[in-house]
N, C-alpha and C positions, 0 to 999 in steps of 0.2 A: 149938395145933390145936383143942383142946376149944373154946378162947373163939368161934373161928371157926365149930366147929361151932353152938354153941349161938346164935350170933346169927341165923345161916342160921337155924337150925331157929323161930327167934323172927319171921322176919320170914315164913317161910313158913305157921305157922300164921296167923297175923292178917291177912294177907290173902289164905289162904285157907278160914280158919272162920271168922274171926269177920270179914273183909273192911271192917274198921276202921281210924282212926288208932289209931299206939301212941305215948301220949307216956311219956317219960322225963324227970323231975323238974318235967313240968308234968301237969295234968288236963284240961286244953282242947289236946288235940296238932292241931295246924291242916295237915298233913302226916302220911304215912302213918308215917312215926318222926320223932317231933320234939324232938328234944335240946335240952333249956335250961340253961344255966346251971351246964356239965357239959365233958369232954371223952372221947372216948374213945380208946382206948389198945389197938392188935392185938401184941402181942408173939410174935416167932416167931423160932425157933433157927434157922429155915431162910432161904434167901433169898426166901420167896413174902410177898407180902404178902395184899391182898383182891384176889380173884378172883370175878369174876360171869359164871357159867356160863349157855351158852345151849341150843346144843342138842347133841348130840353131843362130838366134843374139841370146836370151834368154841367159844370164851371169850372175853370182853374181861376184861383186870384192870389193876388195879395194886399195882406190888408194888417194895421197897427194898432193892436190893442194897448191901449195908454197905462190902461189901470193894472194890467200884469207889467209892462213894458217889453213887450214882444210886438217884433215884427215875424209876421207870419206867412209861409207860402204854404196854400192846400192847393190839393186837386181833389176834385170832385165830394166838396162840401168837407174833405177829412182831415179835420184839426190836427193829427197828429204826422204831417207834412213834415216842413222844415222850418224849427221857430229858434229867432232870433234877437237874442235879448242885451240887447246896446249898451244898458250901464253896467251888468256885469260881465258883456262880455261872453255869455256863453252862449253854445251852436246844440240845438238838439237835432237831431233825425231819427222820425218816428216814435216820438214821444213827444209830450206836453208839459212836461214840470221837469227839471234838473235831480239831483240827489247831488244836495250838500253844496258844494262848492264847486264842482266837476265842470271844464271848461267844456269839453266837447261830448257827446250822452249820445247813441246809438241805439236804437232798439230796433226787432224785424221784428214781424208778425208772422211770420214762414215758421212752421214746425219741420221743415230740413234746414238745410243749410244757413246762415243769416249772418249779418255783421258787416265787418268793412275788407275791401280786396283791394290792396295798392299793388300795379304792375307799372313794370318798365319793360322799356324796349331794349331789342336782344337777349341775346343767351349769358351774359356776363352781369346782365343789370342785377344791382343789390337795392332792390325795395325794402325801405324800413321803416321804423316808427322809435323816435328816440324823446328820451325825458331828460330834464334838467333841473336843477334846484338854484336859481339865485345864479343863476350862469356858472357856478361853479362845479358842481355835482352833477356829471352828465353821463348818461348810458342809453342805448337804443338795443334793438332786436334787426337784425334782417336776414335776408334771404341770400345765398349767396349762389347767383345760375349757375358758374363757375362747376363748385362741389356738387351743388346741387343739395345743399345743406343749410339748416336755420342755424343762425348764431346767436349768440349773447355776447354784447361787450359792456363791459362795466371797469375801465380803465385796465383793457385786455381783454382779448376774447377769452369768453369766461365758461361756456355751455356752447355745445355742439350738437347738433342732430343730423344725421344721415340719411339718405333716400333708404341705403339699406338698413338700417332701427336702429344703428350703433351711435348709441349716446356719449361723449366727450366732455366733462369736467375737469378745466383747465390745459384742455388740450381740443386742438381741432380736427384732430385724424387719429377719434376711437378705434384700437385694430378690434376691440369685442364690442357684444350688446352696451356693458357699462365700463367706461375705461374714465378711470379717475387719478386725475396726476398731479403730485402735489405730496407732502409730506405729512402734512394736517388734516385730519377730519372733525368735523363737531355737526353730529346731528342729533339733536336733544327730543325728545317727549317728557312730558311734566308728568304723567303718571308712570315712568317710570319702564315702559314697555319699550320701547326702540330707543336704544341712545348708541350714539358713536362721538366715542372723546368727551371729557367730561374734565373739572377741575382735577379726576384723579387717573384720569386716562380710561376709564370704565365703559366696555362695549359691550350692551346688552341688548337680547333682540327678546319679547316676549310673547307667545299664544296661549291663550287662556281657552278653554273647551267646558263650557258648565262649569256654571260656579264659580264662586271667588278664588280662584289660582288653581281650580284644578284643571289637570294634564298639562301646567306650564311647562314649556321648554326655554331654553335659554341661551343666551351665547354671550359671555361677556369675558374681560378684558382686565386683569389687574396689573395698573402700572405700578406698583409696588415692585412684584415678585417678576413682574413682565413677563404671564400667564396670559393664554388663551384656554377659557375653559367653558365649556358644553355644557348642560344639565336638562335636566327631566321633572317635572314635580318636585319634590323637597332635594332632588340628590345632583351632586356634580359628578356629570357621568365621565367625560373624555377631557384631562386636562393637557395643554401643548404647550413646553417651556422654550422661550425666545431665545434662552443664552444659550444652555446646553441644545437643545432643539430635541430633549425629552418629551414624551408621550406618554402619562397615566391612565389608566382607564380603573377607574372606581377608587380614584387619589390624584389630589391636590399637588402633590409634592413626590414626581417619581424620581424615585433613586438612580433607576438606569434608563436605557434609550429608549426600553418600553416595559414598563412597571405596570403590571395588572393587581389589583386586590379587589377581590369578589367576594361576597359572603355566600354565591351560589354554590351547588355543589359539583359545578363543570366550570372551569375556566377559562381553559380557553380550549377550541375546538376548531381545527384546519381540515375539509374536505376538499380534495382533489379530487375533478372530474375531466382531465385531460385522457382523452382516448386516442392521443396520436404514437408515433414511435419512437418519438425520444424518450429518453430519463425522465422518469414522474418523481416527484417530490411533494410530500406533503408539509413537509418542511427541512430549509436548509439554513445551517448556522456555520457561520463560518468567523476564525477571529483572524487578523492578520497576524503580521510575524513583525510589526512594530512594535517601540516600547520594549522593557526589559523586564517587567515582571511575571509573574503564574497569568497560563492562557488557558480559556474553557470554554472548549467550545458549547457544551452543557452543564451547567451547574443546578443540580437541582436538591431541593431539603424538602422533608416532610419529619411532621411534627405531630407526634402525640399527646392524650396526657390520661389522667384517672380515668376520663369519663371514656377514653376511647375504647370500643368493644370490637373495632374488624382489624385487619392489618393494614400498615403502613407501607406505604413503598414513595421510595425516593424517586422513582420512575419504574416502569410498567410496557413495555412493550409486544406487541402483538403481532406476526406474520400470518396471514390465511390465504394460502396461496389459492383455496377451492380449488379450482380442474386442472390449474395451471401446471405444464410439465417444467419445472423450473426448480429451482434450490428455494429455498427460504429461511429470512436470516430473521429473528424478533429484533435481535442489534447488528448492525456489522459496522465495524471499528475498525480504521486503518491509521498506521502511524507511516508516515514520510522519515527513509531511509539517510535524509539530508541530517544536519548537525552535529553537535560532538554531544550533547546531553544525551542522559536516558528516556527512553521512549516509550509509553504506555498506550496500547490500544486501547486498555480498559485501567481505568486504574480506582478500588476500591478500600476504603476506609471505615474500621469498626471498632468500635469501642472495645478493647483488652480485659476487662474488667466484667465479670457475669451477673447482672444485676440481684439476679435470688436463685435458688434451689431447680426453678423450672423453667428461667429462659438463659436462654443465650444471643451472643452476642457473634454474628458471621459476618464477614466481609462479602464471602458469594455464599447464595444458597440457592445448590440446582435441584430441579427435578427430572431424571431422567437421564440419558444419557450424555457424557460429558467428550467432544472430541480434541486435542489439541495435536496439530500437526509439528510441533517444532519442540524447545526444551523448554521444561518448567521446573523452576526453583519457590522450593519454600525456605523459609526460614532466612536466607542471603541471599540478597538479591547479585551477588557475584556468580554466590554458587562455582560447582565444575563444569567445564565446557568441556563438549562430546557426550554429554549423556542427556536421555531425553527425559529422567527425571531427578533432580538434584536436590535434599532435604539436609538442613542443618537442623539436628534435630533427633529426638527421637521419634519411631514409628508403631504403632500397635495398631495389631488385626490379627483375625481369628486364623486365616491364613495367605500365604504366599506362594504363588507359583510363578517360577523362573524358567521360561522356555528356552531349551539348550539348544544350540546350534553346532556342536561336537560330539562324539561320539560319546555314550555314557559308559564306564568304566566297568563295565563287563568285563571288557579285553584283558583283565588284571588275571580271571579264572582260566584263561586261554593257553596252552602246553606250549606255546610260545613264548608267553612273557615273558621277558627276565625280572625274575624276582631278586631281588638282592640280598644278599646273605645277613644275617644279621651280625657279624664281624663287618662286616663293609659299610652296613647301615651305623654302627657304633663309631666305630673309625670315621664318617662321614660329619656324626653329628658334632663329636669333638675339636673334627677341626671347624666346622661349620656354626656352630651352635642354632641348627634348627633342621627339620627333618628334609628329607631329600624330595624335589619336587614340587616343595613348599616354600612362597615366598620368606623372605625374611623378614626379621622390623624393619629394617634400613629400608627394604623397597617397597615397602609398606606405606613405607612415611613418604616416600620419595612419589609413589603413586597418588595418594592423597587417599589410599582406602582400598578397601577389599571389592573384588568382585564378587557377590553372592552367588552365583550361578558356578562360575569357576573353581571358587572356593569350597561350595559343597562338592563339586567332581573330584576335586584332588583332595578332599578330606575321605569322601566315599572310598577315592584310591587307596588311600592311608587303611580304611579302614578293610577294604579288602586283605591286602595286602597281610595285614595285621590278623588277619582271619586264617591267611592259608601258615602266616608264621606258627597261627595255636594249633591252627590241624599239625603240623610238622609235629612241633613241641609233644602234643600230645601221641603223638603216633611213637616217640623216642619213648614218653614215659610209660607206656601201654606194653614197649618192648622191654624196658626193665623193670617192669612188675612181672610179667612174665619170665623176666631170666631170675630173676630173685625166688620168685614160687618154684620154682624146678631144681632153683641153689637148694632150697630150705629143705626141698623135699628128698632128701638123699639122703 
């Protein structure tokens, strides 16, 4: 304490009497004490060491406590300064004891902001802070003024952060919020809730809501089958296959591009709410003209069994035009006039066979009125061309009307006609073998068929004809009964 005294007392005279430098082992002291070629040495029983007093208690010092082995700097009496501990070597600021091993230990007392700010000078400077292991294993953080972006390098820049939020993994110019580049992911949780990549390639992401799994959802990953699949509480709702690049929705394993199985009683449901003036579509399906086999554009099945009690339909469609002044079609079906196959607008299939006493089995079954603008064959599909309806086949109904477009054979009763003798008609048939006016079989067969309309006109003719022969006939025999009764009567 005397040595302490007496420096004190040395530095306060000289610059306050003599307001001089004080050299020590030099003559030229170029500072107010200038030590050359010298050390000095405060020895003290206690733990203070040099303290410089300001005004009041208010002090900064520094002083060596032996028994922690800390050298210490406070200001104003507060221990937890800058302390400095020589044989292990470690630096704290604002704190008083290490944790563990920790070379360098920061702490603020600030409830905003606190901790350490390294800067450099200019706009290009990369301030950092980097770690090593054994000089071998070495990685830092910095700043980079340049981007204006924090990096990670860890033998390569490893993490990216942007001024604008765009985070970069394994890449340094994120173009989104998360941009991650690389072939490999592995991000694990031990209960089983977040993982990406895993020994079996399995990516599941979990939220729990009350309770032990209830309202989990899910999203994981089967490298097996190389699935992406969705789910919801106990069910896998949306699966996405990698190879085909199929899409299921309420199955594992869809068959086509997009495989829906529901146990709801609506499946799937398209509303369109475009109110502009193009073509509205609530749904368009289209297949190309690649590949060589059967094309559909809709294929749909519907399936009964015992228990079902309403009707089935393979599809079901609806037109409501409400106010609209317009056509409305429930289907409309167009076949492209391109290729050499046959062409079906509609093309329907039903079982041949009538399963009991009271149903049956149709291919269409309409209600209502039916229109077809062009020709329709049943029975062959060749059918006769020129007629607009062609049936192989027989036809029954209760009746038929054939609307004539020629004169109806009236004109037969008309004092005009030439009726033809029936010498002439006999003569006619023998050499002809068939009545006059009447096709023959030859051109029968040659026609592929009778015309019903025509046919009954020139049968009608026939049979007029055949009517004014019996009045004739009868008029002769009326004339000789009469000549006979007048013989007899003589």
């Amino acid at each position: 304490m005397k040595t302490y005294y007496l420096l004190y007392f040395i530095l306060f005279t000289t610059s306050t009497i003599c307001a001089q430098n004080v050299g020590i082992g030099t003559n030229n002291p170029e500072e107010l004490l200038h030590l050359q070629n010298g050390n000095i040495r405060l020895e003290s029983t206690l733990l203070n060491g040099i303290e410089f007093f300001q005004r009041g208690n208010l002090k900064t010092g520094i002083y060596y406590n032996p028994l922690r082995d800390e050298l210490n700097f406070t200001k104003n009496s507060n221990s937890n300064g800058l302390i400095f501990k020589p044989q292990s070597g470690q630096l704290l600021l604002g704190r008083n004891f290490p944790i563990g091993a920790e070379v360098f230990g920061i702490r603020s007392n600030s409830t905003s902001y606190g901790g350490m700010y390294i800067e450099t000078l200019g706009t290009t400077g990369k301030p950092f802070l980097g770690y090593a292991t054994d000089s071998i294993g070495r990685m830092w953080h910095y700043y980079d003024g340049l981007s204006e972006s924090w990096r990670l390098y860890n033998k390569g820049e490893r993490l990216a952060v942007l001024s604008n939020g765009h985070i970069g993994i394994n890449t340094i110019d994120p173009k989104v919020l998360m941009h991650i580049n690389g072939n490999e992911w592995d991000l694990q949780s031990t209960d089983g809730v977040l993982m990406l990549g895993s020994a079996t390639n399995r990516m599941a992401f979990g939220i729990a809501v009350d309770g032990a799994g209830a309202g989990t959802g899910r999203i994981y990953s089967k490298g097996t089958n190389n699935r992406l699949i969705l789910g919801g509480g106990d069910k896998d709702v949306l699966s996405v296959t990698g190879t085909e690049g199929r899409v299921g929705i309420g199955t594992n394993d869809p068959s086509y591009t997009l495989d829906i199985n529901t146990e709801e009683s609506r499946g799937l449901n398209i509303n369109n709410n475009y109110s502009g003036a193009s073509s509205k579509y609530g749904a368009r399906i289209e297949s190309s003209s690649l590949g060589s086999g059967p094309r559909y554009g809709i294929y749909a099945s519907a399936y009964g069994n015992s228990a079902s009690n309403g009707n089935i339909y393979g599809g079901r469609f609806l037109a409501n035009p409400n106010s609209a002044n317009t056509d409305a079609y429930g289907v409309y079906s167009q076949v492209s006039a391109t290729g050499q196959g046959n062409k079906y607008a509609l093309y329907t299939v039903a079982s041949t066979s009538q399963p009991s006493t009271n149903a049956y089995s149709w291919s269409i079954y309409s209600v209502g009125n039916s229109y077809f603008s062009n020709e329709v064959r049943i029975g062959n599909l060749a059918g006769v061309s020129g007629y607009r309806l062609s049936v192989d086949g027989k036809i029954i109904g209760e009746e038929l009307m054939v609307r004539m477009s020629d004169n109806w054979p009236d004109y037969v009763f008309d004092e005009s006609y030439g009726l033809m003798s029936l010498e002439d008609v006999d003569q006619f048939i023998n050499q002809n073998k068939h009545l006059p006016g009447i096709p023959s079989a030859s051109e029968v067969h040659a026609e592929g068929g009778i015309q019903v309309g025509e046919t009954n006109r020139l049968l009608l003719e026939k049979i007029e004809e055949l009517t004014l022969y019996l009045i004739e006939q009868n008029k002769r025999i009326r004339q000789l009964e009469d000549s006979m009764i007048k013989k007899n009567s003589k």
